[in-house]
N, CA, C and O atoms as a Tripos MOL2 file, in Angstrom:
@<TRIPOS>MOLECULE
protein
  260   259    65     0     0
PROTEIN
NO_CHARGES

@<TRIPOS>ATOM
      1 N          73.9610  -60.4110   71.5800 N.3       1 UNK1
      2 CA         73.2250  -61.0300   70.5060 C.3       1 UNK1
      3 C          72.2210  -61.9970   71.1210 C.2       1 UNK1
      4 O          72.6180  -62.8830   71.8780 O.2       1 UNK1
      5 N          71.0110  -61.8630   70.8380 N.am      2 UNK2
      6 CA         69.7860  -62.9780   71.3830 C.3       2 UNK2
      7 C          69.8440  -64.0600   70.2830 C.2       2 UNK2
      8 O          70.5070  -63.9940   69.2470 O.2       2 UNK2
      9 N          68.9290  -65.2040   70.7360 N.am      3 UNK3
     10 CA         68.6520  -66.2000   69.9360 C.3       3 UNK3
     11 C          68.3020  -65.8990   69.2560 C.2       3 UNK3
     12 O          67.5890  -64.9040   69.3860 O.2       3 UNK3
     13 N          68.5380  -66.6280   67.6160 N.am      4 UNK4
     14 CA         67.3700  -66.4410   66.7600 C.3       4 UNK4
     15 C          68.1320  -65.1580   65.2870 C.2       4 UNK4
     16 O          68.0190  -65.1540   64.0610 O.2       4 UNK4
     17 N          68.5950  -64.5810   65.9190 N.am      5 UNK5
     18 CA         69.8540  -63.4900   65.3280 C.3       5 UNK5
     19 C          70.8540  -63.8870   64.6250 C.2       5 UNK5
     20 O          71.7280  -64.6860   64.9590 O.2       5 UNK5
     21 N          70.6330  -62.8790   62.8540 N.am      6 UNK6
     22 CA         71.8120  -63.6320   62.3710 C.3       6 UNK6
     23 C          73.4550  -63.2200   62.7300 C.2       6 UNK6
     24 O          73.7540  -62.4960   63.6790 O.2       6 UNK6
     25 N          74.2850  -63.7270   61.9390 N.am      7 UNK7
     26 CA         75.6790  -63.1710   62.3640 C.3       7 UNK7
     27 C          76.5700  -62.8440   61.1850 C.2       7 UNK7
     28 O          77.7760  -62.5980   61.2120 O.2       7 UNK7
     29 N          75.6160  -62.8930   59.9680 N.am      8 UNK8
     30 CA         76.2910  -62.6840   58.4860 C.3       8 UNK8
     31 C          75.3760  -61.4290   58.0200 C.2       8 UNK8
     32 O          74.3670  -61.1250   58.6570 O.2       8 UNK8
     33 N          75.7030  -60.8730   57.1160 N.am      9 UNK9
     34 CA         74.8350  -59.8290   56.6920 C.3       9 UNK9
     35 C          74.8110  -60.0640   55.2890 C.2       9 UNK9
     36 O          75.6240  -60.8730   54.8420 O.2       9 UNK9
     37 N          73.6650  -59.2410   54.1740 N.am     10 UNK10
     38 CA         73.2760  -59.7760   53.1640 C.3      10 UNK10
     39 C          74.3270  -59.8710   52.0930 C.2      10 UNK10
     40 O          74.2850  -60.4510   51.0080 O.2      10 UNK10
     41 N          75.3880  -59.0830   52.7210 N.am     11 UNK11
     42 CA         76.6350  -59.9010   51.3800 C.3      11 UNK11
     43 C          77.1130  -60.8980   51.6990 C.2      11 UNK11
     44 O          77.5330  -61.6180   50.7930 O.2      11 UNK11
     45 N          77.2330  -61.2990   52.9420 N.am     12 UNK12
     46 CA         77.5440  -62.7480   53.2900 C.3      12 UNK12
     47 C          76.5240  -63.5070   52.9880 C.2      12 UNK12
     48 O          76.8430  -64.4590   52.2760 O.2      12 UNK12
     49 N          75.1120  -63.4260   53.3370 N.am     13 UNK13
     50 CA         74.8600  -64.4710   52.7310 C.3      13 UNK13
     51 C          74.5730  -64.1570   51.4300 C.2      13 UNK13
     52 O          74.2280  -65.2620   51.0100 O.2      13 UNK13
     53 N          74.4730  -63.3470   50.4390 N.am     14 UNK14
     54 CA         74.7350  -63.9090   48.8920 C.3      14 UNK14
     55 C          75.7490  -64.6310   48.5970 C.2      14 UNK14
     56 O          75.6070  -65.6560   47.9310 O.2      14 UNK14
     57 N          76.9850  -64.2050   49.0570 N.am     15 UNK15
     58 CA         78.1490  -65.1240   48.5750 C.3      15 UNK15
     59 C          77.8970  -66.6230   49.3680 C.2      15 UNK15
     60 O          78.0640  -67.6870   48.7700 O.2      15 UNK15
     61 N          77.5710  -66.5670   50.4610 N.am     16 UNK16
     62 CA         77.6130  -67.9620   50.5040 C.3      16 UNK16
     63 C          76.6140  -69.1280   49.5620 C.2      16 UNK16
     64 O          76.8920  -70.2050   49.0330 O.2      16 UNK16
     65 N          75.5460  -68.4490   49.6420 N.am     17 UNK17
     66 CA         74.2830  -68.8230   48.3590 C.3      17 UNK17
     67 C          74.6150  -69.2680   47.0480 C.2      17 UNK17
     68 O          74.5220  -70.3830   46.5350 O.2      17 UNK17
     69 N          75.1440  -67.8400   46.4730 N.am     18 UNK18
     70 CA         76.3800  -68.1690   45.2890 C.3      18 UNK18
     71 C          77.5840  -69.5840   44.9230 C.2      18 UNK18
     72 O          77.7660  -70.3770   43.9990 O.2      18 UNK18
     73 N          78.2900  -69.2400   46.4670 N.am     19 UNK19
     74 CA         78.8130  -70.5510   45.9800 C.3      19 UNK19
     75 C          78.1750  -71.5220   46.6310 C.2      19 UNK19
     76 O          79.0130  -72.3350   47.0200 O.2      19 UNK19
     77 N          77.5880  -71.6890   46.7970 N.am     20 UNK20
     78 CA         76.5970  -73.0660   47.2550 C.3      20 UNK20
     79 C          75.8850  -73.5620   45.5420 C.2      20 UNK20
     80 O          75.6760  -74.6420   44.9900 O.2      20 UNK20
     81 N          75.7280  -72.3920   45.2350 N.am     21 UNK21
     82 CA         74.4230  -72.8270   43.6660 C.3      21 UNK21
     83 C          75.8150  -73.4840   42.6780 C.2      21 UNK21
     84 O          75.5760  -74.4520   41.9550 O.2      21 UNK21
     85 N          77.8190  -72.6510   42.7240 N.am     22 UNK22
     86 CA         78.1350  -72.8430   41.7940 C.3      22 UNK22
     87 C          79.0730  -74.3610   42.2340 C.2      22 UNK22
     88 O          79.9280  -74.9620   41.5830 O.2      22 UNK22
     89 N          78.4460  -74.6660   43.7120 N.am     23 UNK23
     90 CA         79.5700  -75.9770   43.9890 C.3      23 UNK23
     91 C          78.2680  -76.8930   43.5240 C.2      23 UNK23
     92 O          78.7120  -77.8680   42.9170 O.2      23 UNK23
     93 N          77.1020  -76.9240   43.5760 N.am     24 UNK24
     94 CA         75.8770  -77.7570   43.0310 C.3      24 UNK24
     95 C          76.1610  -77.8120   41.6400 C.2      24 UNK24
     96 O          76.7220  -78.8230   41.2150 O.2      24 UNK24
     97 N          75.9240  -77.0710   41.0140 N.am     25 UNK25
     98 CA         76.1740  -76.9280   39.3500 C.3      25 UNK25
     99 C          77.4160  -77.7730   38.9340 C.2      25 UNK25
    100 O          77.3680  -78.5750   38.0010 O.2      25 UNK25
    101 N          78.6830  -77.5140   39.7850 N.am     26 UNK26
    102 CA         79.8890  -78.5720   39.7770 C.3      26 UNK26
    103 C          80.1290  -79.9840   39.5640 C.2      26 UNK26
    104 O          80.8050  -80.7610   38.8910 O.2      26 UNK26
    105 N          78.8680  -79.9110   40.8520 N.am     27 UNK27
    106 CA         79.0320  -81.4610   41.2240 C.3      27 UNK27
    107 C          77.7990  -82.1800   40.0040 C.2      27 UNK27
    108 O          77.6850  -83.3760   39.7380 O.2      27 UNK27
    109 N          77.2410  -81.3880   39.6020 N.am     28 UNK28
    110 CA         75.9590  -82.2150   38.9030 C.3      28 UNK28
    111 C          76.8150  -82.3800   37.3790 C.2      28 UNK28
    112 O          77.0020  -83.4490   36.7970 O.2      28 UNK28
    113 N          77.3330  -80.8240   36.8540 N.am     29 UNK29
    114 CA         78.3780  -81.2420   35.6780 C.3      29 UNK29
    115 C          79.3470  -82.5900   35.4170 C.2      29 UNK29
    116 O          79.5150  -83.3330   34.4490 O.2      29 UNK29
    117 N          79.9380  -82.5190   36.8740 N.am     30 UNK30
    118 CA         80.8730  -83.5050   37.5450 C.3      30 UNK30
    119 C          80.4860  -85.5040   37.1530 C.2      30 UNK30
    120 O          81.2420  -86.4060   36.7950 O.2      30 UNK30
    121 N          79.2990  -85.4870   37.3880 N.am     31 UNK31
    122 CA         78.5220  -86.2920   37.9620 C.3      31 UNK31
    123 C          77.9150  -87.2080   36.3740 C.2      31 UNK31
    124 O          77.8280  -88.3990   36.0770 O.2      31 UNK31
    125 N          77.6090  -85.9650   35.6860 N.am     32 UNK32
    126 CA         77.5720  -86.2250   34.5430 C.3      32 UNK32
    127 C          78.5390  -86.6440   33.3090 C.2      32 UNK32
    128 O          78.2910  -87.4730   32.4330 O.2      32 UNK32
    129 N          79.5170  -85.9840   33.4430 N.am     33 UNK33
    130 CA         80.7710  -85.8400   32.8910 C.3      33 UNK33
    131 C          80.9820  -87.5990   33.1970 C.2      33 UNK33
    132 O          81.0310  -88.4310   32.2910 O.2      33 UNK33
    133 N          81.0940  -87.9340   34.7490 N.am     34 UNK34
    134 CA         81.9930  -89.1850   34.8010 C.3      34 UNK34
    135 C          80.9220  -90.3650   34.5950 C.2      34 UNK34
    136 O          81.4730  -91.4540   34.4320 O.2      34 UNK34
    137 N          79.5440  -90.4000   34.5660 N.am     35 UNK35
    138 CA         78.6380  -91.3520   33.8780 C.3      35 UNK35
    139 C          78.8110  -91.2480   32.3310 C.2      35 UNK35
    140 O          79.1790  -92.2900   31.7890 O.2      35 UNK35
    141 N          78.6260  -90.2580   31.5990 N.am     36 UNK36
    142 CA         79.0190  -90.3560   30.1570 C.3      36 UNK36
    143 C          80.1940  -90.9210   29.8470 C.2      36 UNK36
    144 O          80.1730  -91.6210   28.8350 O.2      36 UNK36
    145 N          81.2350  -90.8240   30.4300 N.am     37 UNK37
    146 CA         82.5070  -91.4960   30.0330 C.3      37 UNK37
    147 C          82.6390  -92.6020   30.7590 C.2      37 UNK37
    148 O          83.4400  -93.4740   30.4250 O.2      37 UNK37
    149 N          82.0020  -92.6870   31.6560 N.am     38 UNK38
    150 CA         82.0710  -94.8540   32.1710 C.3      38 UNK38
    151 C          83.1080  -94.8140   32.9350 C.2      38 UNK38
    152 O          84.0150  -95.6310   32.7740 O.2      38 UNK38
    153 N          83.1590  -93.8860   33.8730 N.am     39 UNK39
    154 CA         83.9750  -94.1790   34.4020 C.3      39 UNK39
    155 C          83.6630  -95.3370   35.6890 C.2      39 UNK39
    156 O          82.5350  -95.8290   35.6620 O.2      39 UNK39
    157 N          84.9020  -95.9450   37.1700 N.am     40 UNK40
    158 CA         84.5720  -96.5640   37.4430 C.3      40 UNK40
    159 C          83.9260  -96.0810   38.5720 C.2      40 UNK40
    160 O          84.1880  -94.9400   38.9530 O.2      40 UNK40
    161 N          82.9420  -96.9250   39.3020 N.am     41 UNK41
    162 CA         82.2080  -96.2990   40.2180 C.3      41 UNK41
    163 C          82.8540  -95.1850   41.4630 C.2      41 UNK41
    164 O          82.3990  -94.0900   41.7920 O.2      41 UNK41
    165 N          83.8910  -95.8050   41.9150 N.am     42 UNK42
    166 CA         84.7190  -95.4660   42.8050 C.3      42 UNK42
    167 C          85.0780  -94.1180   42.7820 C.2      42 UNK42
    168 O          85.0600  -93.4080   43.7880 O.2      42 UNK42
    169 N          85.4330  -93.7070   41.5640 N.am     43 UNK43
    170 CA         85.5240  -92.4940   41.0800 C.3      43 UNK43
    171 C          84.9040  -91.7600   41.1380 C.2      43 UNK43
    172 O          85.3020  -90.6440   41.4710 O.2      43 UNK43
    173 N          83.3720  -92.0530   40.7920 N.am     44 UNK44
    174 CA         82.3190  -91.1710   41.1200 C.3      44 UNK44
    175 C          82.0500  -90.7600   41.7590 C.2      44 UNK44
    176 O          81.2460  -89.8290   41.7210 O.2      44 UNK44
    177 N          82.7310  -91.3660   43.0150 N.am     45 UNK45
    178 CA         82.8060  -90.5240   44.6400 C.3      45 UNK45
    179 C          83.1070  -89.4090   45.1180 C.2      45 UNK45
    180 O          82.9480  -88.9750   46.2590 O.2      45 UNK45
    181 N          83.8230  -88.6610   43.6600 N.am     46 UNK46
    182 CA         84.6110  -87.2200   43.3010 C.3      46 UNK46
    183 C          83.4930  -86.2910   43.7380 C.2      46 UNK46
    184 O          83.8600  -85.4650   44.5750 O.2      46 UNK46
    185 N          82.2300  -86.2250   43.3790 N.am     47 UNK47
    186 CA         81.0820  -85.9290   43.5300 C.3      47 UNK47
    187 C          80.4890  -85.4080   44.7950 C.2      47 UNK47
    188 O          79.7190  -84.4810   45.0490 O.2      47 UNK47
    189 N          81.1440  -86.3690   45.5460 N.am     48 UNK48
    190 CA         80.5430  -85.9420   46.8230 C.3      48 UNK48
    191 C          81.0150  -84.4710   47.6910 C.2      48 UNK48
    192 O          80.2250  -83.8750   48.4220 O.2      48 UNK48
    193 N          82.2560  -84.0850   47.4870 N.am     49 UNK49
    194 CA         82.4810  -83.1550   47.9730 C.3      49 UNK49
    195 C          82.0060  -81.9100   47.6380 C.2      49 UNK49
    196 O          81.7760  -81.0540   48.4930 O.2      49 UNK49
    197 N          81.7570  -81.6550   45.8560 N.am     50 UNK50
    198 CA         81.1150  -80.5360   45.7120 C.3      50 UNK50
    199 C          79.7250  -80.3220   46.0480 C.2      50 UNK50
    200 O          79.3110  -79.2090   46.3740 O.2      50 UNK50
    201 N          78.8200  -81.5880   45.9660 N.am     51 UNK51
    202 CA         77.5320  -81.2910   46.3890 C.3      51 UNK51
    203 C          77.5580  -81.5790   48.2590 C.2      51 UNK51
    204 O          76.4700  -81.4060   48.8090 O.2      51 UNK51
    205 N          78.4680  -81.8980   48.9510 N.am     52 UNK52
    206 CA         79.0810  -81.3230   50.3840 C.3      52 UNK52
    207 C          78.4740  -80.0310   50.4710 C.2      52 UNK52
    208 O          77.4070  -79.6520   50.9560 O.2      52 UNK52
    209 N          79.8690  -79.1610   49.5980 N.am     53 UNK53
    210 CA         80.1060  -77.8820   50.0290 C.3      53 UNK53
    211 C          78.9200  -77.0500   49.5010 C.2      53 UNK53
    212 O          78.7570  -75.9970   50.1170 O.2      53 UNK53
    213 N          78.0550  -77.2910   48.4920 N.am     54 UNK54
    214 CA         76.8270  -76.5690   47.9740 C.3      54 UNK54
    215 C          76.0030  -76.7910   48.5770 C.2      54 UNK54
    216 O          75.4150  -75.7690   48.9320 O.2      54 UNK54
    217 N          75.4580  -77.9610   49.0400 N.am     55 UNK55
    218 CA         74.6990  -77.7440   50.5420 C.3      55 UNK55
    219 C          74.8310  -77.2210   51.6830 C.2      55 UNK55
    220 O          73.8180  -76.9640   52.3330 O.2      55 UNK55
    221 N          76.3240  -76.8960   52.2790 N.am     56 UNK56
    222 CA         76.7750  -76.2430   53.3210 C.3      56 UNK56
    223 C          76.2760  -74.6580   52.9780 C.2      56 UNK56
    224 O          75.6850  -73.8420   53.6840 O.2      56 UNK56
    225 N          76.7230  -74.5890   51.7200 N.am     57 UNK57
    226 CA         76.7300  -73.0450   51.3390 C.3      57 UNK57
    227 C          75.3810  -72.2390   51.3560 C.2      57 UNK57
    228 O          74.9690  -71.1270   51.6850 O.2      57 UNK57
    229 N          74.9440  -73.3590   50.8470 N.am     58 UNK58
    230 CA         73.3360  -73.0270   50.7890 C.3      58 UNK58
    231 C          72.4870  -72.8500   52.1890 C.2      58 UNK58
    232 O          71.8040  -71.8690   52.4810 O.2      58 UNK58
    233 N          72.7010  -74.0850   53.0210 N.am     59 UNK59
    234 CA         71.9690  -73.9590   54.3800 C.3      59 UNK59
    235 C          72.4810  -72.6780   55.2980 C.2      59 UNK59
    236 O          71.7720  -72.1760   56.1710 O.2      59 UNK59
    237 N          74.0810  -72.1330   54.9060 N.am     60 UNK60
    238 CA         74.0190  -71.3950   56.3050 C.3      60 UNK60
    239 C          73.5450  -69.9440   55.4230 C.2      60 UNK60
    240 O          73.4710  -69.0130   56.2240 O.2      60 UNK60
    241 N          73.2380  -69.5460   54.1230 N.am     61 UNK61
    242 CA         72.9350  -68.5840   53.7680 C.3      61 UNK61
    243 C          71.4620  -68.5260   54.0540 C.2      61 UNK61
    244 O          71.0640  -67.5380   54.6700 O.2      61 UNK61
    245 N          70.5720  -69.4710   53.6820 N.am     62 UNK62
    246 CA         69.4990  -69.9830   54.5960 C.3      62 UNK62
    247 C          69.0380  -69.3350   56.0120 C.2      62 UNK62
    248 O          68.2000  -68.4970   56.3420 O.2      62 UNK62
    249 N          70.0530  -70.1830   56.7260 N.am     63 UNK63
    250 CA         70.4830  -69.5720   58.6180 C.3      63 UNK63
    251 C          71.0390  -68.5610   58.3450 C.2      63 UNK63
    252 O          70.8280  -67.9420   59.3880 O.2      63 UNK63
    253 N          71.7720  -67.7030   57.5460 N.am     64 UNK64
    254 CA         72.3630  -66.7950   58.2910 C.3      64 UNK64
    255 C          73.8000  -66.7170   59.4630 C.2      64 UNK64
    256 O          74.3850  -65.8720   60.1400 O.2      64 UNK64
    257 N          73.8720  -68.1720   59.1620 N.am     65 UNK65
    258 CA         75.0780  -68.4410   59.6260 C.3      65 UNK65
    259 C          76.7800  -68.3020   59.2200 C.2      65 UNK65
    260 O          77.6370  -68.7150   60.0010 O.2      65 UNK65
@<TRIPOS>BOND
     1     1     2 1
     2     2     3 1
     3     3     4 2
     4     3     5 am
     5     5     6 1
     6     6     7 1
     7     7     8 2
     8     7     9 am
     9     9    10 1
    10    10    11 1
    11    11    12 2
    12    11    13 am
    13    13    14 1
    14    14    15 1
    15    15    16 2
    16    15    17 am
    17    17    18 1
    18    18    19 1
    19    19    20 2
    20    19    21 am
    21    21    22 1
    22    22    23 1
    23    23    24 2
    24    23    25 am
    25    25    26 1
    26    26    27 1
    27    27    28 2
    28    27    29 am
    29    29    30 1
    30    30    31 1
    31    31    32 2
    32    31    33 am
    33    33    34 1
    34    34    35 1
    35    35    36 2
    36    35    37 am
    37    37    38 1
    38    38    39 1
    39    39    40 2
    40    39    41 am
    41    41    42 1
    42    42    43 1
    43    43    44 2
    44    43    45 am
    45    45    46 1
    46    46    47 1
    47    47    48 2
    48    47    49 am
    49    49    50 1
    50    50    51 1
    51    51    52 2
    52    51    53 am
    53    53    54 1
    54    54    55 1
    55    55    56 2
    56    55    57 am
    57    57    58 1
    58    58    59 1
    59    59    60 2
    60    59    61 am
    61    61    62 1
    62    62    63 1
    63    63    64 2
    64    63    65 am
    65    65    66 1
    66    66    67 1
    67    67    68 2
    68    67    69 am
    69    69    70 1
    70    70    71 1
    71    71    72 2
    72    71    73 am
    73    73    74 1
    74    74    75 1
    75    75    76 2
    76    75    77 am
    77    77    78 1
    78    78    79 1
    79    79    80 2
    80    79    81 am
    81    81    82 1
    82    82    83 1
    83    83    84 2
    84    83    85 am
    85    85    86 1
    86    86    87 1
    87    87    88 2
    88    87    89 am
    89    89    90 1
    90    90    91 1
    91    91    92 2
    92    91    93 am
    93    93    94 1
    94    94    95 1
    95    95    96 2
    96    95    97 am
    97    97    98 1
    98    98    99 1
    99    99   100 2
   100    99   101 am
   101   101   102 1
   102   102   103 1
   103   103   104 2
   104   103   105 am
   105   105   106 1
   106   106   107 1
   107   107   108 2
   108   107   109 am
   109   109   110 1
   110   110   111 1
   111   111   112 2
   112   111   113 am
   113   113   114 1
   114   114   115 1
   115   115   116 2
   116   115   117 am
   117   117   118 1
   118   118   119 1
   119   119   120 2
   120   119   121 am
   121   121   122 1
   122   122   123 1
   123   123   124 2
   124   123   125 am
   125   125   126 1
   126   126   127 1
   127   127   128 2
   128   127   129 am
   129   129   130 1
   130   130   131 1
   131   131   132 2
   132   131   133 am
   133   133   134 1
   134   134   135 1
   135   135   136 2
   136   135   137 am
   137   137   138 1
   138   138   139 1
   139   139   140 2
   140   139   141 am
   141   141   142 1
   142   142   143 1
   143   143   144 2
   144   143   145 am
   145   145   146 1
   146   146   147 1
   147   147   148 2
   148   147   149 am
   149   149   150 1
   150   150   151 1
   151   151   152 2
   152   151   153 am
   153   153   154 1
   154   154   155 1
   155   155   156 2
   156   155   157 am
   157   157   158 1
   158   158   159 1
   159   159   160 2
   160   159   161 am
   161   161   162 1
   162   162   163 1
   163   163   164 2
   164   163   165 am
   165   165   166 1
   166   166   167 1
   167   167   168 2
   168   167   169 am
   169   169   170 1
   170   170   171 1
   171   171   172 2
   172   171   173 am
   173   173   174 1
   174   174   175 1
   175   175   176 2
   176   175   177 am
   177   177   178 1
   178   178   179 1
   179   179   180 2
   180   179   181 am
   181   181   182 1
   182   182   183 1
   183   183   184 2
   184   183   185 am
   185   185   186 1
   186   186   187 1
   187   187   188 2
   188   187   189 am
   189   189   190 1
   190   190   191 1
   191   191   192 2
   192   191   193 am
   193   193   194 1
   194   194   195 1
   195   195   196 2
   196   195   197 am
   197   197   198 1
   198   198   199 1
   199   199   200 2
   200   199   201 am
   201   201   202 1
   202   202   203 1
   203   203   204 2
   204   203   205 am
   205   205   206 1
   206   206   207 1
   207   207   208 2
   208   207   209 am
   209   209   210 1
   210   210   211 1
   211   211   212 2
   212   211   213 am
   213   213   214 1
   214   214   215 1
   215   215   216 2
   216   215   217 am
   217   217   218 1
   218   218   219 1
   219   219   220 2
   220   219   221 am
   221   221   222 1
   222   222   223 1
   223   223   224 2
   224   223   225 am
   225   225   226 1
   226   226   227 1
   227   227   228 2
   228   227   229 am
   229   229   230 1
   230   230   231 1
   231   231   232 2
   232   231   233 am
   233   233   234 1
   234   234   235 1
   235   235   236 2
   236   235   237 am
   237   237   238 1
   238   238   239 1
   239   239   240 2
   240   239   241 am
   241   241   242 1
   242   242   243 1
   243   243   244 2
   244   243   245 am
   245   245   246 1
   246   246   247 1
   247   247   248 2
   248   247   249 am
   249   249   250 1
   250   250   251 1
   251   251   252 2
   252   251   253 am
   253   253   254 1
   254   254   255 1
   255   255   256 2
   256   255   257 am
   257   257   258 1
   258   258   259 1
   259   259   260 2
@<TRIPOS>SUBSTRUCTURE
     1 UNK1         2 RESIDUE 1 A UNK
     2 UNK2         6 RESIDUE 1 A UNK
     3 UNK3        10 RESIDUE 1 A UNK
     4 UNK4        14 RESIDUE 1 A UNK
     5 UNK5        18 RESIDUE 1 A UNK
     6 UNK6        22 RESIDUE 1 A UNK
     7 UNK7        26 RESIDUE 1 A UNK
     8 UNK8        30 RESIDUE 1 A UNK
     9 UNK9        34 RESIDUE 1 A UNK
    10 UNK10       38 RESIDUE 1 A UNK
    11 UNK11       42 RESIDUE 1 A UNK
    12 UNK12       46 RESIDUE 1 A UNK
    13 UNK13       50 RESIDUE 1 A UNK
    14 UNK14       54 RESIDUE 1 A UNK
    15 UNK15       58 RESIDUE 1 A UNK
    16 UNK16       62 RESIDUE 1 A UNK
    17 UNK17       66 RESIDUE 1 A UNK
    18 UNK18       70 RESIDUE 1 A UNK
    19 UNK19       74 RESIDUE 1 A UNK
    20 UNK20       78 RESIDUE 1 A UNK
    21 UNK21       82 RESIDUE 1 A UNK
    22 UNK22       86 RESIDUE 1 A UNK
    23 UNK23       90 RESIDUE 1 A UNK
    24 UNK24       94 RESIDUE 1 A UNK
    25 UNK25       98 RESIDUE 1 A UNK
    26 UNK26      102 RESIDUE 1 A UNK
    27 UNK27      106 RESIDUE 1 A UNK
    28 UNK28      110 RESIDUE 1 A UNK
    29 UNK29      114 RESIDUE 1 A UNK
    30 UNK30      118 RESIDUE 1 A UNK
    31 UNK31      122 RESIDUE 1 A UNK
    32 UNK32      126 RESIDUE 1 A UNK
    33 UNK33      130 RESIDUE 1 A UNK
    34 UNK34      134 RESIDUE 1 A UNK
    35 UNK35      138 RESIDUE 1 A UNK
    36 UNK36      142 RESIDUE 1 A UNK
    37 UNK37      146 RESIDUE 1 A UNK
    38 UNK38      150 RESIDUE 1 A UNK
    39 UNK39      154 RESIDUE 1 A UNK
    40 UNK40      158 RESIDUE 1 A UNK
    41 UNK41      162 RESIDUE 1 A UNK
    42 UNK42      166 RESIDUE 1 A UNK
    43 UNK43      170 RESIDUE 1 A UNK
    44 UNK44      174 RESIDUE 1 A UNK
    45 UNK45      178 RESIDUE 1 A UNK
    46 UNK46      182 RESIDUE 1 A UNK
    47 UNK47      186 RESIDUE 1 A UNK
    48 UNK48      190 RESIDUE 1 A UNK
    49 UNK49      194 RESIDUE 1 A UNK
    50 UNK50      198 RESIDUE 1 A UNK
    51 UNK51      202 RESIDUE 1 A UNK
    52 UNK52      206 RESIDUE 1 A UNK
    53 UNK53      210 RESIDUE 1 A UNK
    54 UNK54      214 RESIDUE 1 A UNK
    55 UNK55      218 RESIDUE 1 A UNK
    56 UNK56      222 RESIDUE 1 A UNK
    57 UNK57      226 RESIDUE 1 A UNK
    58 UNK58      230 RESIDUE 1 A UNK
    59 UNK59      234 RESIDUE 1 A UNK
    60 UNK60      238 RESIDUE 1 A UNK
    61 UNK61      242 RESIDUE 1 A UNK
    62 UNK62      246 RESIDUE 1 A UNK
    63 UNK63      250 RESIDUE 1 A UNK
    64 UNK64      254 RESIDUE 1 A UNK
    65 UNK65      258 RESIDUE 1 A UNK
């Protein structure tokens, strides 16, 4: 394998794409959900992991990684 070459093929990266768009959608539902109800800030930190993993998902479908 040379540089530059991916190592997923196009069903890998749809699915990773996929769940990248449905851990974004999560976290923004998420995000919303716990500002409408007041919750306390701390909490809101819940957040961070799904828009984590939807950026992960997204960049290596991106790369090809």
């Amino acid at each position: 394998m040379h540089a530059g070459s991916a190592n997923i093929g196009v069903q890998g990266q749809r699915l990773r794409l996929r769940f990248g768009g449905v851990m974004f959608a999560t976290g923004l539902v998420l995000a919303v959900g716990l500002v409408l109800a007041n919750v306390a800030h701390a909490w809101r930190l819940a957040v961070f992991l799904p828009f984590v993993l939807g950026a992960t998902g997204v960049f290596q479908a991106r790369a090809r990684t």
